[in-house]
N, C-alpha and C positions, 0 to 999 in steps of 0.2 A: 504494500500500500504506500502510496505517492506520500511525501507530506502536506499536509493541509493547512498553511497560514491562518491564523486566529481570526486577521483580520486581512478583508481581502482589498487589494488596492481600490482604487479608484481609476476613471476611466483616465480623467487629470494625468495621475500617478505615472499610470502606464504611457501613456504619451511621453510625459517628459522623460521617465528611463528610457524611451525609445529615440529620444532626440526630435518627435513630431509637435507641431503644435498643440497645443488642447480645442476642445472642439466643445463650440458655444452653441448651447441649445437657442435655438432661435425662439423666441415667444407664440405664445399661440393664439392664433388670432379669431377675436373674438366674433368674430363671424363662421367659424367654422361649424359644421355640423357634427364634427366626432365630437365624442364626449370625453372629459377633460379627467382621464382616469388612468393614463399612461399603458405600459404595457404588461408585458408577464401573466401566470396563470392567476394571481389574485384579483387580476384588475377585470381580466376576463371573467373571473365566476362573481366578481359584483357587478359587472352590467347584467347580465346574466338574469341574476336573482334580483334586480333592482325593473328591468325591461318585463320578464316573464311574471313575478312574484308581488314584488309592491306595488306598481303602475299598472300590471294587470294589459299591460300593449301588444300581448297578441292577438288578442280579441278584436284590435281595432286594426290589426298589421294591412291587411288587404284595403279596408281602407286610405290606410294612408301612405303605403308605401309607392306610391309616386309621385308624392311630394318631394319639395326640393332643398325646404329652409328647415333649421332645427335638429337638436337631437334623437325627438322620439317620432321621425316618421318613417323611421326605419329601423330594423335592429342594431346595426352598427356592429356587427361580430365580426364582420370581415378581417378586420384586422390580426385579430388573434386566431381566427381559422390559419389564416395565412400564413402564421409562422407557428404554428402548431400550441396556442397556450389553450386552444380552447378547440375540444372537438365536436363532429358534427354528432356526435353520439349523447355528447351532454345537451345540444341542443336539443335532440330531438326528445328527452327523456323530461327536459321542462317541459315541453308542449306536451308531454303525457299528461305530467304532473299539474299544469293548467286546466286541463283537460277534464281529468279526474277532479278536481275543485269544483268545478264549475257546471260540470253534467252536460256537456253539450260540445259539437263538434261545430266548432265557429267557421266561419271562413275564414278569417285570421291565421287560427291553428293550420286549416285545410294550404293553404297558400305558403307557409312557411317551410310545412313540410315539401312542398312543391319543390322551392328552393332549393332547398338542401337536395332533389334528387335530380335537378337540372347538375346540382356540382359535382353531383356522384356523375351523372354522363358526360358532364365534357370530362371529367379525368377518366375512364372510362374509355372514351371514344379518342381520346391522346392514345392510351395505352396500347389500345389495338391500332391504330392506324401509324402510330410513330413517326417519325421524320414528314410521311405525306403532311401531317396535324398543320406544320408551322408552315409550309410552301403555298405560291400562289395561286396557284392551279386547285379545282372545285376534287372534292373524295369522290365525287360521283363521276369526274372527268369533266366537269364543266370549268370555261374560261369565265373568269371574272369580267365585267364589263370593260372594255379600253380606255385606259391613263392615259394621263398626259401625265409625265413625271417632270415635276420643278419645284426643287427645293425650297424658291422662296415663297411659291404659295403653301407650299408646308410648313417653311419656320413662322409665316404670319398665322397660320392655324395654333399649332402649336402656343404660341406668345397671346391669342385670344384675342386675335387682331384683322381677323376675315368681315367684319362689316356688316355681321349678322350678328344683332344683340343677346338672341338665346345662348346661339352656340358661346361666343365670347367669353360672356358669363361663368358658362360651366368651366372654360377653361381659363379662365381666371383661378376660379374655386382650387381647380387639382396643384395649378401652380401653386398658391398659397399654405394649400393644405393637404394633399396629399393625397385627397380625397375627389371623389364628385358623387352624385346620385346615376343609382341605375339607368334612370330617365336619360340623367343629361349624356350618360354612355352609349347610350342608342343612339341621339342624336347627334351627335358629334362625330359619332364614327362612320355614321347615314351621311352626312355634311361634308365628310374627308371624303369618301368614297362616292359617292354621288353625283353630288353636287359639284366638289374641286377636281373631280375624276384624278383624287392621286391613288397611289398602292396604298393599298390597306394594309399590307406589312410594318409601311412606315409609322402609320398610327397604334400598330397592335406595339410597335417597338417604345414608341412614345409612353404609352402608357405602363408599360415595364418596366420604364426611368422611372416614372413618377408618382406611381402608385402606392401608397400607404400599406396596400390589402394585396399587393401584386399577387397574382394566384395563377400560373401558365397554365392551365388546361381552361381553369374561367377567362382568363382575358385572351387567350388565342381563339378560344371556342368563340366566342361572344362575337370577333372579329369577323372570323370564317363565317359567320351565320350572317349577319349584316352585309358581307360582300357577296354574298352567294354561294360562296366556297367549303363551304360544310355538306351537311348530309341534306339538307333542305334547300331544292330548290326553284323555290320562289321568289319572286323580286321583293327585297326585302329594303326597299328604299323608306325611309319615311319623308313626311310631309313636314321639314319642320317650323317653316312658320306655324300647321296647324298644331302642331306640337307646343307651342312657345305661345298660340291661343288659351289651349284646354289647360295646360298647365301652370303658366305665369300669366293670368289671365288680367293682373293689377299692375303687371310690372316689376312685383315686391323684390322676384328672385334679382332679376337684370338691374335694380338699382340697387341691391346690395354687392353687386360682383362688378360695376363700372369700370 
């Protein structure tokens, strides 16, 4: 057995025996929609028990999960699924436990689980298909609609600088925070691919930088599915001005992310 320091360094610490600088948490901005709980398996079994148990917000999940402002219009587990502090097995054992409390099979509850088995198939659907997963080219043999590739209409995507106030917005959000909503994932990656006819590679890659929650089988699946190049295919373009009606229908989202 290794020996095991009483007391373990600091991140500081390690830095400077290493000769690196120290590394300054950046503040968290108070517009974000993650909740201010940091990371590790503690933090995840108090949202956990705070989302499912005291606020009782599975019940309302389907409801509100396509909203764009706020902590509770979502679960927000992403994060700690994604580096493993939190499994899809304890979630699914709160919504029993919900469940069981409350005598009834909500659509909340119903929708949650949905989730969780959408993530089971795209890891899944990576595993069997492999290498094909992440390339341009459709699983089923279908070509992606035709690019036009030009970096700088991509870095003004990227920077949230394309001239369409929805999309902007959301990608404001992930720069600031790490984060975006499901919503605003659809549409932005509908808007890259679409609309600015770039490769959708480049945005499946973007958001791999950026992502708080980065998950490869969720975010390449998600990608492949909006370009056409997954298992499904239909044109899966959205409409996102009507997007950016039914959803920011006050402006609230686009004037908090300017």
């Amino acid at each position: 057995m290794g020996f095991v320091p009483a007391t373990l360094p600091t991140a500081a610490a390690l830095a400077t025996a290493m000769g690196q600088p120290a590394q300054v948490p950046l503040p968290r901005d108070r517009r974000s929609a993650l909740p201010a709980l940091g990371g590790g398996e503690t933090a995840a079994l108090v949202r956990l028990h705070d989302y499912a148990v005291e606020r009782h917000l599975i019940g309302r999940y389907d409801d509100t999960r396509n909203q764009l402002l706020g902590e509770a219009f979502s679960t927000k587990f992403s994060p700690w699924l994604a580096n493993g502090s939190l499994s899809a097995r304890q979630i699914w054992a709160a919504i029993d436990g919900y469940e069981a409390i409350h005598g009834t099979r909500s659509k909340g509850a119903q929708q949650l689980r949905l989730e969780l088995l959408w993530r089971d198939y795209f890891r899944l659907l990576a595993r069997r298909t492999g290498p094909a997963f992440f390339r341009w080219h459709g699983l089923r043999d279908q070509l992606p609609k035709p690019t036009q590739p030009d970096r700088a209409v991509f870095e003004r995507w990227t920077q949230g600088q394309t001239g369409n106030a929805f999309v902007d917005a959301n990608l404001r959000e992930l720069a600031a925070t790490g984060f975006m909503s499901n919503r605003g994932r659809q549409n932005v990656a509908s808007y890259l691919i679409h609309d600015l006819h770039q490769d959708w590679r480049w945005g499946a890659a973007w958001f791999e930088h950026q992502l708080i929650d980065y998950d490869p089988a969720s975010n390449w699946g998600n990608w492949k599915y909006i370009a056409g190049t997954g298992t499904d295919v239909r044109d899966t373009a959205f409409d996102v001005a009507q997007q950016a009606k039914r959803y920011d229908p006050q402006g609230r989202y686009v004037r908090t992310w300017p």
